[in-house]
C-alpha positions, 0 to 999 in steps of 0.5 A, spaced: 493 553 475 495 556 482 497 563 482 505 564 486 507 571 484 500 574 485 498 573 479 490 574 477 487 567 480 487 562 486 493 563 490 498 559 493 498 561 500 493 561 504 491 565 512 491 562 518 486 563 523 485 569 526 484 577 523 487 579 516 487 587 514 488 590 506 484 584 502 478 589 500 472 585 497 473 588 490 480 585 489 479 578 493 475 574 494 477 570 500 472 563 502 474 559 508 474 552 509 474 546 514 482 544 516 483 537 513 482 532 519 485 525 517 482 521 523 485 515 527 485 509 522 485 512 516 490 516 511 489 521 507 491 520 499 493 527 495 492 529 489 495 534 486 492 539 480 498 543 479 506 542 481 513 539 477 510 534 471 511 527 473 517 524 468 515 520 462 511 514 464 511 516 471 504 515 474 505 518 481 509 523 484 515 521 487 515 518 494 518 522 500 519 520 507 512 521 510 513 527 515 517 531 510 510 530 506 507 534 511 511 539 511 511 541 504 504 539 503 502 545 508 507 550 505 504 551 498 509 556 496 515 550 497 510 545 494 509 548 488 517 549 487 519 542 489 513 537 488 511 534 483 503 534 480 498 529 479 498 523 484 502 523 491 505 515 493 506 519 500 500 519 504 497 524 510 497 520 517 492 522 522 492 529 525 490 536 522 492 539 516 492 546 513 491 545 506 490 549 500 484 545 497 484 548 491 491 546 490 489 539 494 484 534 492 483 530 498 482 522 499 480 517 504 482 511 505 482 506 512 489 504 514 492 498 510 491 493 517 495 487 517 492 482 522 497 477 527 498 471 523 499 474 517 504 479 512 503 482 507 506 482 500 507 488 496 506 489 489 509 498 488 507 501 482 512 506 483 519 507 482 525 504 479 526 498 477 527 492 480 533 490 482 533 483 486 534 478 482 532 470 485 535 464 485 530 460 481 528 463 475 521 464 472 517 461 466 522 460 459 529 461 464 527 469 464 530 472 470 526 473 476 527 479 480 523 483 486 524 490 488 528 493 494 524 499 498 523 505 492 523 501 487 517 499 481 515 491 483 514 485 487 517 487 494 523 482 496 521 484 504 514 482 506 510 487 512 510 485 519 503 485 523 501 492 524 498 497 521 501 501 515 500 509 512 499 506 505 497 508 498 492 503 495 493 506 489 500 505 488 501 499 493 497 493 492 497 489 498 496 481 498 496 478 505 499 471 507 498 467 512 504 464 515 501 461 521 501 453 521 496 448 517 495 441 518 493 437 512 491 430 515 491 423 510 487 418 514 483 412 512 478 413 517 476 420 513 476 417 507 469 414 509 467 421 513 467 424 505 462 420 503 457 423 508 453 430 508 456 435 511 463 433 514 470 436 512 473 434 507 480 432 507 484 428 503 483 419 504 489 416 506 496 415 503 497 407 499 503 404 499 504 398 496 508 393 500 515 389 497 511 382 496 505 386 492 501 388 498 496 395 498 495 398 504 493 404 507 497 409 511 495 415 515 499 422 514 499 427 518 502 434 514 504 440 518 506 446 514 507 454 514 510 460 510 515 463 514 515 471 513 522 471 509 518 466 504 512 470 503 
C-alpha cells in the first residue's frame, strides 16, 4: 500500500517543516497535514494500513514498550521493515507527533482513570496464553488460569489508583472497589423496611436458643476486597 523504495504512490517518508527543492508538480504531489497532537487526558489508538501481517489468529499488532512506539511510529521507513499492520495494542501518549497519515489512522480515546477507592481488573486480548494457574479450580474441576503481563487472559495483578495509556480495544477494564462496606442485620431496621422510602437492609439475624427459644440478634458486618484479591 505504502511506496518504500520510490515506487509510483504514496511514500513512506514524509518532510519535515520548512522549505524542500527538486519535488516538481508533474512527478509529486505533496499535501501538507496537521501534526497529530495527542492532548493531556487522552491516548492516541493506531492503525495501521500497511507493515508485517499479523500471525495467524492474531488481532493486534504486538505490544511494544511505549516510548519504543514512538519512535518507530514517526520513522515510517523502520515502521514498515519491523511493525506489524492492522490494529496496534501500544497507544500514543500525549505530545505531538509526526505521522504519516496515509500509512496511520488515528484514534482517540480518554485515558483509562482509576479513581482512589478502586482497581482495576484487566481482561488483555492479547498475547500468549496464560500461565498463572490458581488454587481454586473452576466449574467441572478445569483449571483455572490468569495471565502474567503480555499474555492473552484475565490479569493475575490489578492496576493501582491512577491514570493508564491503555487500548480499550485490546484491554477490557473492569473497576472494583476495595474500600470498606458495612452490611447491618438489626431488628430496628426490619420494621424501617416496611416504610417508603428507607434504606433497605437486611432484618436481623434469629437464632434459636438451647431450651427452644427464638431471638433476635443484631449483626454488624465489616468487609473489603483487598487489591491482591480483586
Amino acid at each position: 500500500v505504502i511506496a518504500r523504495d520510490g515506487e509510483l504512490g504514496d511514500q513512506a517518508s514524509v518532510l519535515s517543516p520548512g522549505w524542500k527543492f527538486w519535488y516538481w508538480p508533474v512527478v509529486y504531489d505533496v499535501r501538507n497535514v496537521p501534526i497529530v497532537e495527542v492532548e493531556y487526558g487522552k491516548d492516541a489508538i493506531i492503525e495501521a494500513s500497511d507493515g508485517n501481517p499479523l500471525s495467524t489468529g492474531q488481532v493486534f499488532a504486538d505490544e511494544m514498550e511505549p516510548g519504543r512506539f514512538q519512535q518507530r511510529i514517526q520513522d515510517p521507513m523502520a515502521f514498515l521493515d519491523q511493525g506489524q499492520k492492522g490494529p496496534q495494542t501500544t497507544v500514543l501518549t500525549p505530545g505531538q507527533y509526526r505521522l504519516n497519515t496515509d500509512l496511520f489512522k488515528v484514534n482517540m480515546v480518554r485515558q483509562t482513570d482509576v479513581k482512589p477507592g478502586t482497581v482495576a481488573v484487566l481482561k488483555s486480548n492479547v498475547g500468549a496464553a496464560a500461565t498463572v494457574e490458581l488454587d481454586t479450580p473452576g466449574e467441572g474441576g478445569d483449571k483455572v488460569y490468569l495471565a502474567n503481563e503480555g499474555e492473552k487472559g484475565i490479569r493475575a495483578v490489578a492496576l493501582l489508583p491512577g491514570k493508564y495509556p491503555l487500548n480499550p480495544d485490546a484491554f477490557e477494564v473492569n473497576v472494583v472497589s476495595t474500600e470498606r462496606r458495612v452490611a447491618d442485620y438489626t431488628e430496628s431496621q426490619r420494621f424501617a423496611n416496611d416504610n417508603p422510602g428507607t434504606v433497605n437492609r437486611e432484618s436481623s439475624i434469629n437464632v434459636k436458643s438451647q431450651d427452644g427459644f427464638n431471638f433476635p440478634v443484631d449483626v454488624r458486618v465489616v468487609y473489603f476486597i483487598r487489591q491482591e484479591d480483586a
